[in-house]
KEDREN-616804 format. One record per residue (C-alpha): x, y, z; residue number from 1; residue in three letters. Coordinates in steps of 0.1 Angstrom, whole numbers, always signed. Layout:
BEGIN
     u     v     w   i  aa
     X     Y     Z NUM ALA
...
***
This chain:
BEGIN
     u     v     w   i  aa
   +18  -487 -1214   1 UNK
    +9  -499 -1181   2 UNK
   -31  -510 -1192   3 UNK
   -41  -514 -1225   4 UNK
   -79  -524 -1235   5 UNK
   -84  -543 -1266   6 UNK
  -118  -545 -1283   7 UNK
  -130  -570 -1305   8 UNK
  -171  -573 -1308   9 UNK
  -175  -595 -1336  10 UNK
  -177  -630 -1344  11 UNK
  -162  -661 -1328  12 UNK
  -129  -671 -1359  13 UNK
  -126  -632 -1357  14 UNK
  -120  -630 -1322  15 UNK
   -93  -660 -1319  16 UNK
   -78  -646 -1353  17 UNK
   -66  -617 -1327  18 UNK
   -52  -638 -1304  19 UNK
   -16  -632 -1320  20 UNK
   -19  -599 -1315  21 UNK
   -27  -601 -1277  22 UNK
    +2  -627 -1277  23 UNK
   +28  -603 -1293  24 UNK
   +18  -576 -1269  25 UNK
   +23  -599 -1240  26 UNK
   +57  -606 -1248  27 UNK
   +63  -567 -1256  28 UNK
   +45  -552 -1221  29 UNK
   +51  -585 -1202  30 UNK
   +39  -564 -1169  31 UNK
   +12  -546 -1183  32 UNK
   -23  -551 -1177  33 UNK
   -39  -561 -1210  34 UNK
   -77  -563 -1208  35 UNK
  -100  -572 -1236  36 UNK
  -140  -559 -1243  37 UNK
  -158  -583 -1259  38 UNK
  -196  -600 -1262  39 UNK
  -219  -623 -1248  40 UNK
  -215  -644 -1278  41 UNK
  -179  -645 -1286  42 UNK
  -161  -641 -1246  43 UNK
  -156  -681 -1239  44 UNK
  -130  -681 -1270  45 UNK
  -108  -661 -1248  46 UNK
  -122  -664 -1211  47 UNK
   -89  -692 -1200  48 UNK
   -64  -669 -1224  49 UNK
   -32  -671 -1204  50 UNK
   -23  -634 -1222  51 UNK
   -47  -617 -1208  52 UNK
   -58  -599 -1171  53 UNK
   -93  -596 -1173  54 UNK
  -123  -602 -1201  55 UNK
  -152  -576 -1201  56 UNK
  -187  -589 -1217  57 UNK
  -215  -566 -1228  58 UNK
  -242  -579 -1249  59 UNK
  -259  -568 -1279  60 UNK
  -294  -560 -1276  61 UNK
  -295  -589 -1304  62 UNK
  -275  -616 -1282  63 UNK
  -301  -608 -1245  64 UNK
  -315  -641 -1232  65 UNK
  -351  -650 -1230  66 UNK
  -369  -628 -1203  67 UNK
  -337  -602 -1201  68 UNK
  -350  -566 -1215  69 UNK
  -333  -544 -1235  70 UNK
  -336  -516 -1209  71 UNK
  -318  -546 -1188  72 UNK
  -290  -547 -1213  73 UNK
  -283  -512 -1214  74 UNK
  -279  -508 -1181  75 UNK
  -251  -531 -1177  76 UNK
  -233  -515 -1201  77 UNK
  -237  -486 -1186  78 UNK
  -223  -496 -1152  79 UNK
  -194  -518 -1171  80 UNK
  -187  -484 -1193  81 UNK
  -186  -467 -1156  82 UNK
  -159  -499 -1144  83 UNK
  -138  -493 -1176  84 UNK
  -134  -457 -1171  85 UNK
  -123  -462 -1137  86 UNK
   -97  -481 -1149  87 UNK
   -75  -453 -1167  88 UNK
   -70  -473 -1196  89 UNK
   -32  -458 -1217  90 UNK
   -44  -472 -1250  91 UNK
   -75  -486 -1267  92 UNK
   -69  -507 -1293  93 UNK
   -98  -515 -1321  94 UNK
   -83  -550 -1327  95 UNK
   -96  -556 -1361  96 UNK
   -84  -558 -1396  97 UNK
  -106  -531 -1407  98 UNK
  -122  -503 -1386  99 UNK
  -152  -502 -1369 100 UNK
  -176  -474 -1359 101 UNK
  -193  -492 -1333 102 UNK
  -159  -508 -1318 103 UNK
  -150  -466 -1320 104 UNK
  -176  -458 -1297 105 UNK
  -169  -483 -1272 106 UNK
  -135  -474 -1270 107 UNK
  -146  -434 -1263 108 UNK
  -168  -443 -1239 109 UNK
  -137  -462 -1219 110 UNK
  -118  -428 -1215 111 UNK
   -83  -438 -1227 112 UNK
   -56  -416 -1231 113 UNK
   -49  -430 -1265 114 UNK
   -69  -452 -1291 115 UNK
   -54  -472 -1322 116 UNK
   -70  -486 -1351 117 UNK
   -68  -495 -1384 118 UNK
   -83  -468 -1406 119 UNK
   -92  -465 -1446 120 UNK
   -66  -453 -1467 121 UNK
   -53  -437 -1435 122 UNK
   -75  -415 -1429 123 UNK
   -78  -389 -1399 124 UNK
  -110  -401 -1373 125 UNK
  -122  -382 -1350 126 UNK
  -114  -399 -1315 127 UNK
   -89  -416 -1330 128 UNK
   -52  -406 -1322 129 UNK
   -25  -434 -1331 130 UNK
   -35  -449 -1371 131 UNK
   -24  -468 -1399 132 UNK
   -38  -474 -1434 133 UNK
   -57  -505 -1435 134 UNK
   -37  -525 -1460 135 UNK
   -47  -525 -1498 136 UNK
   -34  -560 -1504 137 UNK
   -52  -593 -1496 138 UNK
   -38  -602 -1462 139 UNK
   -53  -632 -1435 140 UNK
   -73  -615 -1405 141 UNK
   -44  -627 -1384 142 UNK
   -18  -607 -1407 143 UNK
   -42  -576 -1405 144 UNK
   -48  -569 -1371 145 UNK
    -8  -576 -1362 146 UNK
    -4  -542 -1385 147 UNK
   -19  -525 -1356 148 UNK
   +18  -534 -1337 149 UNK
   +40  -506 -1364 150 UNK
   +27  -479 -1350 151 UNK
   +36  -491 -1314 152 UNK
   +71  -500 -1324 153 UNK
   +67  -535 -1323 154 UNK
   +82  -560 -1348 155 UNK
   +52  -590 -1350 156 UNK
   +64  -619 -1343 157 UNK
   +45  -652 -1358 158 UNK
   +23  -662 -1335 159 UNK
    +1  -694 -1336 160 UNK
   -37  -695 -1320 161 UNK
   -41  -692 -1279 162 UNK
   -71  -711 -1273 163 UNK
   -76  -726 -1244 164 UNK
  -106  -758 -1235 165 UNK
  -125  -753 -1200 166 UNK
  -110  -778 -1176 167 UNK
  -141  -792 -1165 168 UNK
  -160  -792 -1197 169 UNK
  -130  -811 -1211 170 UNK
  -134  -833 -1184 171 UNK
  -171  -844 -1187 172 UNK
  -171  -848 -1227 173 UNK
  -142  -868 -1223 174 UNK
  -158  -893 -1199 175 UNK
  -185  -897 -1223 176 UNK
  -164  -907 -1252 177 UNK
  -146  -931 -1228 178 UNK
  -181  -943 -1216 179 UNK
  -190  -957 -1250 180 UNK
  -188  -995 -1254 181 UNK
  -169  -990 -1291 182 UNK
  -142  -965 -1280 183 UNK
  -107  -979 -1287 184 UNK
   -77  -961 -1286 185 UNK
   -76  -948 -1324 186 UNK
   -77  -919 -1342 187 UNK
  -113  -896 -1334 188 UNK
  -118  -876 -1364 189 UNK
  -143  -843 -1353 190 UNK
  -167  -840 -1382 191 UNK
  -189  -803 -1380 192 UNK
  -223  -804 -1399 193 UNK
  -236  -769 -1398 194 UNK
  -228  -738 -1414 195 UNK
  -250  -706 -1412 196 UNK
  -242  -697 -1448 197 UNK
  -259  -715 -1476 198 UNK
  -230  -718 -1499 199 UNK
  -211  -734 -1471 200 UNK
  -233  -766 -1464 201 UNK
  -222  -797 -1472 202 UNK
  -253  -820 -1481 203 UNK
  -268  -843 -1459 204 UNK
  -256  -873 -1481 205 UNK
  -219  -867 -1484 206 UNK
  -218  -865 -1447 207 UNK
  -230  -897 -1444 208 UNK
  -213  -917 -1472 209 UNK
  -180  -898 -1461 210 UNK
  -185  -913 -1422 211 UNK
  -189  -947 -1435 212 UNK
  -159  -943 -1460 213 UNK
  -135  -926 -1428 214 UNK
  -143  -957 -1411 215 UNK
  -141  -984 -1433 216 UNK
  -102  -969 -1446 217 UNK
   -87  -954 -1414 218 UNK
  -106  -978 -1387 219 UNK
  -117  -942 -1370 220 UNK
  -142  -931 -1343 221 UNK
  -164  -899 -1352 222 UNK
  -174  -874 -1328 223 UNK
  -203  -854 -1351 224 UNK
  -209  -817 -1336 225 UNK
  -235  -795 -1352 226 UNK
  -253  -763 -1340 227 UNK
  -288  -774 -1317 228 UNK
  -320  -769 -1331 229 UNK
  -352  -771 -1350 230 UNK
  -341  -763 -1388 231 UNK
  -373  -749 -1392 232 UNK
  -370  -725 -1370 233 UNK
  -370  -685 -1387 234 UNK
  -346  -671 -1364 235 UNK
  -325  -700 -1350 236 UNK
  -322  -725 -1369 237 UNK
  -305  -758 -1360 238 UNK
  -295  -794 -1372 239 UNK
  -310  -814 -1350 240 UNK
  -332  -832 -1377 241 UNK
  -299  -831 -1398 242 UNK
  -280  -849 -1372 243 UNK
  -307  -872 -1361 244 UNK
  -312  -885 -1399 245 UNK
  -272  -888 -1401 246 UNK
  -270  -908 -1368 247 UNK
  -294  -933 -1383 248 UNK
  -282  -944 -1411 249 UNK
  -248  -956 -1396 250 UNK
  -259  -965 -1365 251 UNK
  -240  -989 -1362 252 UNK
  -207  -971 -1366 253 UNK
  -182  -956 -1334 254 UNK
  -202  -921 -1338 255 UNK
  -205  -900 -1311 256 UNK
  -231  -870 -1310 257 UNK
  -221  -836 -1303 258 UNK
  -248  -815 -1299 259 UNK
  -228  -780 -1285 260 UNK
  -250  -757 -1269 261 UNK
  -226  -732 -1255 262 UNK
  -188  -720 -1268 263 UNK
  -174  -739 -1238 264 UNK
  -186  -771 -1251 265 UNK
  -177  -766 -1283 266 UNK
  -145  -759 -1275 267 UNK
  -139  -788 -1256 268 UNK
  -151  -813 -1278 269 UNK
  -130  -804 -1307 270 UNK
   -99  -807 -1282 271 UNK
  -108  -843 -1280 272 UNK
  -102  -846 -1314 273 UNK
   -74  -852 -1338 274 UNK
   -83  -844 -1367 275 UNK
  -113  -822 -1379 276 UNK
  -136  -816 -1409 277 UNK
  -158  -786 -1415 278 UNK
  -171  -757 -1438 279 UNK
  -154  -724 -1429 280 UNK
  -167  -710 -1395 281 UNK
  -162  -703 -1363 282 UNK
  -160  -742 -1355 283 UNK
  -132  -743 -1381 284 UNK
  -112  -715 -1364 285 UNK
  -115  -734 -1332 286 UNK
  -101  -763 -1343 287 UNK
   -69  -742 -1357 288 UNK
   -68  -723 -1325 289 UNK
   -67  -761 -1309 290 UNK
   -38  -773 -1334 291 UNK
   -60  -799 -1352 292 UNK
   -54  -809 -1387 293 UNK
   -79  -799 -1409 294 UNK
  -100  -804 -1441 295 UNK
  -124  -774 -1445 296 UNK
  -147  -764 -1475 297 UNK
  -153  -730 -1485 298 UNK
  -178  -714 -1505 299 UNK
  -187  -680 -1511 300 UNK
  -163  -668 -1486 301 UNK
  -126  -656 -1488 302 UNK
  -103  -680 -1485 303 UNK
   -67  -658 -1482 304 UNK
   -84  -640 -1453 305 UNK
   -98  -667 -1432 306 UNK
   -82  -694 -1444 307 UNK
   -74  -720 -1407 308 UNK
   -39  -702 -1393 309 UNK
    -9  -718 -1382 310 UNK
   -22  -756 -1387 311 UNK
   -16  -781 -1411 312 UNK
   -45  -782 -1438 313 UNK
   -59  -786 -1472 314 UNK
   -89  -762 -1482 315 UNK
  -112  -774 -1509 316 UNK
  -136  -744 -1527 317 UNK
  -151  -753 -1557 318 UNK
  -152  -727 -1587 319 UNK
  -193  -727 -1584 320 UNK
  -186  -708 -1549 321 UNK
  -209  -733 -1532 322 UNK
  -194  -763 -1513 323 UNK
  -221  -788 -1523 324 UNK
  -197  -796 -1551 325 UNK
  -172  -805 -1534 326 UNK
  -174  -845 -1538 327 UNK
  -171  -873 -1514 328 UNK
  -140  -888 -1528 329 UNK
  -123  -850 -1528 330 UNK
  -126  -847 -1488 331 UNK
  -114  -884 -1486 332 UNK
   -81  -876 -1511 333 UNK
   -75  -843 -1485 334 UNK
   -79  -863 -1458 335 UNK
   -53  -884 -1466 336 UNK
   -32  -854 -1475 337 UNK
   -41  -839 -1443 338 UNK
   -24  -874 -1424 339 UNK
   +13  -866 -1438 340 UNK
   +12  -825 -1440 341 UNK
   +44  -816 -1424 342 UNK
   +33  -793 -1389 343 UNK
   +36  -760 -1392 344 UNK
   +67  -749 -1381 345 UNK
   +87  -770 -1409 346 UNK
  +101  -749 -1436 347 UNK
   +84  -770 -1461 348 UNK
   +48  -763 -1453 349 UNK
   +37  -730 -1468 350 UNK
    +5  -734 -1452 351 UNK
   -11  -703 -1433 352 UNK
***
């Protein structure tokens, strides 16, 4: 196994929920070149991953910027599909805890000697030639894709997260909290307001009532991220109205807005934090991946497979499957437990 490609073309937690794979074959081909194919969307998750020799983007004609054609898109693809076959890639390895068609004909289309997956009940593919049976119990993401090791040999070592902030990125949203007259040297609690699934927004309200309550017990400073944009928008939509209403009403509290327009950002401004609050999402994985503590609501979404990994937590997901029943004085109580969670490694937390 002297170059292994790893493909993973979906979203952002699903991406860093592989990054214990790529860590476990690190340690077992420490000399290897171990490549990863991923998107426009998802790459920055994984661009400063120490585990890795080189990240390939395509992008899905969904994903293209404003004024790039499709024709555009296809045609870089075409010329990366051209780079990766001239790499002579030993194994492909659909990095996902269930298979994938489209992550199928990616891999074909690289040439490798060999390609592994996950595949229903164990089925034969065509294309295709290393497989095991994706499992039939519930597992985490993070537990399913380190199956893909078994057939290779390798005994899966428990990995945490590998996510890494940009340097420079780090560096400019830092100077900005340090730039505001009210920063003190006290906890910053990162507080995430969006969610693209209905049954994982928190209302408006709580938000607001839990910023003034955060402050008011623990003495905190808030940095408040949310997704950019119009919330009217049909395609987009954003928080910005959201925010702007939030930012209002306690604007006289240590809050500092977070508006993150790219990955990178993102990614850097929750590594300014110390603790974190969200609805399940990519935000939440990215906080895990960054070793924050967190509270994190869930609603009609499955908490044993993406509940946060390897951090100390508490998850809150109400019976009505929609986390605009979770109360106020709930995410305060978790809080708290959150503060004296033992870290992850101790024996005595049986957290993720």
């Amino acid at each position: 196994m002297n170059r292994i490609l790893l493909i993973r073309r979906d979203n952002i937690g699903d991406l860093i929920c592989t990054t214990p794979l790529i860590s476990n074959l690190r340690s077992h081909y420490p000399n290897a070149e171990i490549d990863i194919l991923v998107n426009s969307y998802n790459y920055q998750a994984v661009e400063h991953n120490p585990d890795i020799n080189h990240v390939y983007v395509y992008t899905k004609g969904k994903h293209r910027e404003a004024g790039q054609s499709l024709l555009g898109v296809y045609w870089q693809r075409i010329k990366l599909t051209l780079t990766l076959r001239r790499k002579h890639y030993d194994l492909a390895i659909l990095a996902s805890g269930a298979f994938s068609r489209h992550a199928l004909k990616l891999a074909k289309s690289a040439k490798p000697k060999a390609i592994l997956s996950l595949t229903p009940n164990g089925e034969e593919i065509e294309g295709i030639t290393i497989s095991t049976p994706e499992p039939k119990q519930p597992l985490h993401e993070v537990e399913k894709t380190l199956l893909l090791l078994q057939p290779l040999g390798i005994a899966a070592q428990t990995h945490p997260l590998t996510l890494h902030p940009d340097p420079h990125e780090q560096a400019v949203l830092r100077a900005q909290l340090y730039e505001q007259p009210w920063h003190q040297h006290v906890p910053t609690i990162g507080i995430h307001i969006s969610s693209r699934k209905p049954s994982q927004r928190w209302p408006e309200q709580h938000f607001s009532e839990l910023i003034q309550q955060l402050h008011q017990q623990y003495q905190v400073q808030i940095l408040l991220f949310w997704a950019p944009g119009d919330e009217n928008n049909p395609l987009h939509p954003g928080d910005d109205q959201k925010a702007a209403r939030i930012m209002a009403q306690l604007n006289q509290l240590p809050i500092l807005p977070m508006p993150t327009t790219t990955l990178r950002q993102l990614i850097a401004g929750i590594s300014l934090c110390d603790q974190f609050i969200c609805s399940d999402g990519g935000a939440m994985h990215i906080a895990a991946g960054l070793g924050k503590p967190l509270v994190c609501f869930f609603g009609d979404s499955c908490a044993e497979q993406w509940h946060p990994w390897g951090v100390p937590h508490v998850l809150l997901q109400p019976d009505s499957r929609d986390v605009a029943d979770i109360s106020v004085m709930e995410v305060l109580q978790a809080y708290q437990q959150v503060l004296h969670l033992p870290p992850p490694h101790s024996p005595a937390n049986a957290l993720g």
